[in-house]
N, C-alpha and C positions, 0 to 999 in steps of 0.2 A: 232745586236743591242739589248741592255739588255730593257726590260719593268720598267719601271717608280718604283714600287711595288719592285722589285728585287736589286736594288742600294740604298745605304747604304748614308747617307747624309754626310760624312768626304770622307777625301782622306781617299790612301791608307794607309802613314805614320802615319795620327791618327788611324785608323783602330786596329792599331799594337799595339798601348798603350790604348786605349779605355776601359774602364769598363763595357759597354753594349754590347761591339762585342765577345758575348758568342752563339759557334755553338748552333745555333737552336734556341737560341731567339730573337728578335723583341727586333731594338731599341725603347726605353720609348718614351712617347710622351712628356714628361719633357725635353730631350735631344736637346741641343741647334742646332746639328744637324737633328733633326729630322722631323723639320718642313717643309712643302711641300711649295714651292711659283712658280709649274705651274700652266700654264693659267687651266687644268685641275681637277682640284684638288678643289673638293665642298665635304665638311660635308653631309652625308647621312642624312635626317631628316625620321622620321617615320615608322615603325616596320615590314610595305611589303618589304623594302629594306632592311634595316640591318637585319632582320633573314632572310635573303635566305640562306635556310641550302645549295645550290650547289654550293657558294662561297669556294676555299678551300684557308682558310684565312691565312694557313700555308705557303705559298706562296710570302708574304709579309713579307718583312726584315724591317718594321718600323710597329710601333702598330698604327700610325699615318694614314696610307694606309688602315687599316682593317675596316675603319668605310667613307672611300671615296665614293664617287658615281659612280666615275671612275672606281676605280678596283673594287667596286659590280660588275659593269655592263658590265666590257673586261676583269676583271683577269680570272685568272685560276678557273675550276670547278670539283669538285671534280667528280671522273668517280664513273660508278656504274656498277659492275659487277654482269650479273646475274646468 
């Protein structure tokens, strides 16, 4: 089961013709697909949350996910090798 962050808000047949479904970028938060409407899903407010440098934001297939509370708080973090 894919995490919330990782799916892309069109099928797969828009996918195909889509302007934004460019490997490696994050759909717009403009994208009428792109908007979140789970119960999970809250605006980070304030600068402890949204810079946590161990979030890896790159992980997130909407730009819409990168400023959540949710995926701060359970997405993916970036590893640190020493």
């Amino acid at each position: 089961m894919a995490f919330c962050w990782e799916l892309r808000g069109c099928d797969e047949e828009m996918q195909s013709r889509c302007p934004h479904n460019v490997p490696g970028e994050p759909c717009p938060p403009d994208c009428n697909f792109a908007a979140c409407d789970r119960p999970t899903h809250e605006v980070a407010l304030g600068l402890a949350i949204l810079d946590n440098p161990e979030v890896d934001r790159s992980a997130a297939v909407k730009e819409i996910c990168r400023a959540c509370t949710f995926f701060i708080k359970h997405g993916p973090t970036i590893s640190k090798e020493v």
